[in-house]
N, C-alpha and C positions, 0 to 999 in steps of 0.2 A: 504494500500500500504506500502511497505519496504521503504522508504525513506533517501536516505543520504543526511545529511548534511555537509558542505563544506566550512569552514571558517578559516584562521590563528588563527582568535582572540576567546581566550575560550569562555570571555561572552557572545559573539554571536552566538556561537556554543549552548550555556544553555537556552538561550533566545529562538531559533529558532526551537532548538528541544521540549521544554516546547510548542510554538503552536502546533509543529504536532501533540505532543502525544495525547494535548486536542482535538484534530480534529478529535483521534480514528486512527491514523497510527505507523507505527513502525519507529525505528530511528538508522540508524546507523551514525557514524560521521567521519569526515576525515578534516587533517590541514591544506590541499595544495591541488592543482590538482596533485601531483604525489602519495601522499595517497591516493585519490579518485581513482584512475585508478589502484592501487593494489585493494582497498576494492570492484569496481567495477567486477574487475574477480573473484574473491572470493566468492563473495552473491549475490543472486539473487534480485537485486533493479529495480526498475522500473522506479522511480522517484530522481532527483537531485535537490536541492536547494544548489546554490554558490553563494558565493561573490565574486564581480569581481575583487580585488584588492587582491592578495596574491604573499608572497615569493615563488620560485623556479619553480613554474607554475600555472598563475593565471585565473582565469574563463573564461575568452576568449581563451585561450592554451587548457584548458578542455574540452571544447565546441568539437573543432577542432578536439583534438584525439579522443573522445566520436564516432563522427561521421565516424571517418577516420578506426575505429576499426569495427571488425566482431562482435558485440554483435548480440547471438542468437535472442533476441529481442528488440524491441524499448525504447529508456529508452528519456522519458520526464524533459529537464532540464529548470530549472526557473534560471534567476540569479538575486541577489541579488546586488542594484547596489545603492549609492546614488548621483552618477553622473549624471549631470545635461544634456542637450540637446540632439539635435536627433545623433551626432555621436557617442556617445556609443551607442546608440539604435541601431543604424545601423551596429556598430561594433558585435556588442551579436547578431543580426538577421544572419548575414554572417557568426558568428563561427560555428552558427547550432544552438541557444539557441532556445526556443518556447516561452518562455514568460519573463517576467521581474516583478518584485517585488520590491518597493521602501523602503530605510528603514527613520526610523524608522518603523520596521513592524508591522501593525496590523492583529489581528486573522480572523476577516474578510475578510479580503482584503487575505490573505493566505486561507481563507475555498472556497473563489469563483478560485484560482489561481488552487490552488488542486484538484476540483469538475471538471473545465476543461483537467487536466492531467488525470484525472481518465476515462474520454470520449474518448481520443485521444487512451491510451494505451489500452481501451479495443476496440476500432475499429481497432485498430494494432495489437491487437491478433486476432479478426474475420477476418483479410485480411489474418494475416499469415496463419492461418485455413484452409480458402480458398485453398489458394495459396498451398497448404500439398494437400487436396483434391483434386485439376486440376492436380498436378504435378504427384498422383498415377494414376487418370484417363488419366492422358498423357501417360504414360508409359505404361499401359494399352493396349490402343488406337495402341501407337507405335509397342507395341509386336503384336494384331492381326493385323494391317497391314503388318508386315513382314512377317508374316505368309501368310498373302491370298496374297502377293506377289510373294512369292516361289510357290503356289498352279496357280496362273497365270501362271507364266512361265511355269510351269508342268504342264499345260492344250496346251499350242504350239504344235505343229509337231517336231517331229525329220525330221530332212534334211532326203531329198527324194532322193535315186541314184538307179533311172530304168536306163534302157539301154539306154529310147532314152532323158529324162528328168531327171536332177538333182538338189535339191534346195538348197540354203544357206538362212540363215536368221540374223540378228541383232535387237534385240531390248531392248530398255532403256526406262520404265517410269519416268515423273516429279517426282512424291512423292508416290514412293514405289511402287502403284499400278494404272496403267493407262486406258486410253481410247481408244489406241490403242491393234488392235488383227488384228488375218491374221490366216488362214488355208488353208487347202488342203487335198482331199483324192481322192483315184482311187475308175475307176467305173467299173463294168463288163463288160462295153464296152470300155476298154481299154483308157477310156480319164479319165483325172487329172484338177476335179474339185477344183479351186482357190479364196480367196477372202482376200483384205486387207482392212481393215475400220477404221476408226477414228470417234470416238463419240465424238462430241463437248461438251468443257468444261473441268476441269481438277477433278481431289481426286475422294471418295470415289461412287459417285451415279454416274460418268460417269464409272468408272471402273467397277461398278456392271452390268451396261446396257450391257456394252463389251464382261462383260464372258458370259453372259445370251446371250446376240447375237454368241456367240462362241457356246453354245450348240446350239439352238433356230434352227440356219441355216443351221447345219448339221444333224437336223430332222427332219425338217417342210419341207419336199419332196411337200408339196403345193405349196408352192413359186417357183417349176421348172414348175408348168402346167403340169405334169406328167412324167412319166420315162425320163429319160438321153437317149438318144437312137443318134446317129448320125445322122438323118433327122433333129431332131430337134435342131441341136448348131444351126442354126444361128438365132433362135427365143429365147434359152433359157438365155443369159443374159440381153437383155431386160425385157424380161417378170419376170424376176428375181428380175430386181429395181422394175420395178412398182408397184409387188406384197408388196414387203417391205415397200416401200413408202404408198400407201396404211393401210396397217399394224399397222406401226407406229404412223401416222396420226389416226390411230383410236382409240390408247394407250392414255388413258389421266393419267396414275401416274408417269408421267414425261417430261420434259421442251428440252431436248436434242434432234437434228438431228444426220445425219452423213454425212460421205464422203466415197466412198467405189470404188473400181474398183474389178470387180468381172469378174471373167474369166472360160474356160473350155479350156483345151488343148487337141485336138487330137491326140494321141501318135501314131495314126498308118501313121499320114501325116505330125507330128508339125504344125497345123495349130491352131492357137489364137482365139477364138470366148469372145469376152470382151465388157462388157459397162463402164463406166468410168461415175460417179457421184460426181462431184466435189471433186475427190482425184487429185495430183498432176500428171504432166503429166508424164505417167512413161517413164525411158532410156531405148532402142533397140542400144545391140551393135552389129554390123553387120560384121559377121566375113572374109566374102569374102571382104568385102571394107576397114576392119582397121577403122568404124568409130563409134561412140556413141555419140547419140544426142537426144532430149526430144521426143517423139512423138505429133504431135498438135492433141490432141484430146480433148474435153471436154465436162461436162455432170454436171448436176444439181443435186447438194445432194439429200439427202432421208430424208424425213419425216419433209420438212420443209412446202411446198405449195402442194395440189392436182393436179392431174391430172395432174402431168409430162411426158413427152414421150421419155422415150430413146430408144439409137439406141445402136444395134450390131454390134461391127468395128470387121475387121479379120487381122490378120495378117500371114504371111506365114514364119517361123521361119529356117534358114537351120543352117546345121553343125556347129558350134560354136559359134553360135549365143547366146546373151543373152537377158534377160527381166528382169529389172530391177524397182520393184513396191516397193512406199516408203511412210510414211506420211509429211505431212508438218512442223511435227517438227524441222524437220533439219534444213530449212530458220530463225529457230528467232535463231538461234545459228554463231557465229563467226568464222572463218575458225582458227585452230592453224597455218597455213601455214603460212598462209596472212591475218589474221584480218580485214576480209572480210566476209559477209554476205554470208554464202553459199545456194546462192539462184541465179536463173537466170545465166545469163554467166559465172559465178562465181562457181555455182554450175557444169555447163558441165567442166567447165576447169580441176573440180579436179575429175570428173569422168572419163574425159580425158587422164589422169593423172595412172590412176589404170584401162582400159578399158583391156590391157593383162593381169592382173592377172586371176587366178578360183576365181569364186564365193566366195568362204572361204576366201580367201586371201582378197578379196574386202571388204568382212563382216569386217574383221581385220584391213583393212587402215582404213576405217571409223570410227570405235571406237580407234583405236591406234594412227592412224595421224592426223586424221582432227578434232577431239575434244582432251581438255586435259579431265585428271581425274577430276579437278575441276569442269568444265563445266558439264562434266556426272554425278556428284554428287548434282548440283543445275540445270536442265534442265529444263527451262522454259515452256516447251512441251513435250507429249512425242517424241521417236524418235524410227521407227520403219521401217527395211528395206525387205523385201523379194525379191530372184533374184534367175531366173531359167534358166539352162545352158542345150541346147537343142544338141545331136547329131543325128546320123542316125537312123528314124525312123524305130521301129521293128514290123511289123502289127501281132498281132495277129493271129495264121492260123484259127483261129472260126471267126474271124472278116473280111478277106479276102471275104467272097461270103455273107456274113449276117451281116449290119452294126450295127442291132437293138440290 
């Protein structure tokens, strides 16, 4: 080890360097603690031996700046002290010292002081090591999460503007990449299959279940019981969970359920064919009465218990009406309005609030007024909204005399 030594008085400075060298280490020296702290940025030392009693700044002042300064590495200081009782002891423990050394010194008593400094610093170069290692592997980690971040988002829908259905969507993962996902696509029968889910759990293995459920359910045509046909909406979002649930339950390389409300839209009637799986209750704003309020429906996740039974609810959608499907992210979050849990009455009030906006505009208050930028940058959950704005249904002329 490079050792300095640290003393006002020469002979002890001759004396103390005469043990280290016999001990097989190197020796630099300094008169004071303010010559230690130039020869310290200067050489690369590892190890200090000081006296505690010095002119212009003495071994306990050393100790302090030692500590208080950015040295790239750990440096081990002993002091030298021939002060009597536990308050110096206590005093050199508080400045930062590690050990203590009595004088008159003996070579022993310095080869066991030294054999421990030489343990300490090199388990403070294996931690810094360490610490080098996780920090690339962080950054690592961090660059391909923003990556399959951007790649989620770029697996979403573009907002949908048919004639008789138009969508807006919002959404914000916790960390980078979430559990929350939502789609939709038209069918040759002229309906606008929908689903919004939430996989429980947060990072990286519930995000991976999500996009893999984003492909999964927009090809596994098995999970409908066969073709979209209009006879069959009012059996096909039931038959829809069950199918999944099932599914799931038979997955054993992984520990997560979900919440989903899953829908088909008839574009040639606006009519709502949906099951609802312990997703939250979604808002219906009703454009003939001026009102927005939660619907009571409710319905049991997927892929937690067997043999679940759910039901197909309908709903009958008119001219500017809207349907507004959301995760339960947004309740563990505070309102910026009113620092208020937006959940429950709290929640209708400020949808209340934005019920005559478009759909866009509503995506925009939610992100822009009812959270800050803080909050969307530490999100407890994800938060994830889709809302579809229904006008006058355009039937199809193939679909008028042939529903199938």
């Amino acid at each position: 080890m490079n050792i300095l030594i640290v003393d006002d008085a020469a002979d002890m400075r001759f004396l103390v360097s005469s043990i280290v060298r016999r001990l097989g280490h190197s020796v630099t020296e300094a008169i004071d603690g303010l010559d230690a702290l130039a020869k310290l940025k200067a050489g690369d030392i590892t190890t200090i031996i000081s006296d505690c009693n010095m002119p212009n700044m003495d071994g306990f002042e050393l100790c302090k700046q030692i500590r208080q300064s950015d040295f790239p590495k750990y440096m081990y200081i002993i002091l030298l002290t021939g002060l009597k009782g536990k308050d110096s002891t206590l005093k050199g423990i508080n400045s930062g010292a590690d050990d203590f050394a009595s004088k008159p010194l003996a070579i022993e008593e310095m080869r066991i002081r030294l054999l421990a400094a030489q343990r300490v610093i090199n388990l403070e170069d294996d931690i810094a090591k360490t610490n080098l290692a996780l920090k690339i592997a962080h950054d690592h980690i961090q660059k391909d999460l923003e990556s399959a971040a951007l790649t989620q988002l770029k697996s979403l829908p573009p907002p949908l503007k048919s004639k008789s259905v138009s969508t807006e969507w919002f959404y914000k993962p916790a960390i980078f990449i979430g559990g929350d996902t939502f789609n939709y696509f038209e069918t040759q029968t002229n309906c606008l299959v929908f689903y919004s889910l939430d996989i429980s759990g947060h990072g990286i293995s519930a995000a991976m279940l999500s996009m893999s459920m984003q492909v999964y359910l927009g090809l596994k045509r098995g999970f409908y019981g066969g073709p979209i046909t209009r006879e069959r909406l009012p059996e096909i979002p039931a038959l829809f969970a069950k199918n999944l649930n099932d599914c799931l339950l038979n997955q054993h390389n992984h520990d997560h359920y979900l919440t989903m409300m899953f829908g088909i839209i008839d574009m040639d009637t606006n009519k709502v064919y949906y099951t609802q799986a312990g997703h939250p209750q979604p808002y219906w704003y009703k454009a003939a009465q001026n009102t927005i309020a939660p619907i009571d429906v409710n319905g049991f996740p997927v892929g937690l218990v067997p043999d679940v039974e759910y039901e197909t609810e309908v709903l009958q959608m008119e001219p500017g009406d809207k349907l507004i499907v959301y995760s339960d992210g947004i309740n563990e979050n505070d309102s910026l309005i009113n620092q208020q849990p937006l959940d429950g009455d709290n929640l209708t009030q400020h949808f209340e609030q934005i019920k005559g906006q478009s759909t866009a505009q509503m995506m925009q208050s939610i992100e822009k007024e009812w959270l800050s930028e803080s909050q969307l940058n530490a999100l407890p959950d994800d938060v994830s909204f889709l809302a579809f704005q229904f006008e006058n249904p355009t039937p199809k002329k193939e679909n008028k005399n042939n529903e199938n």
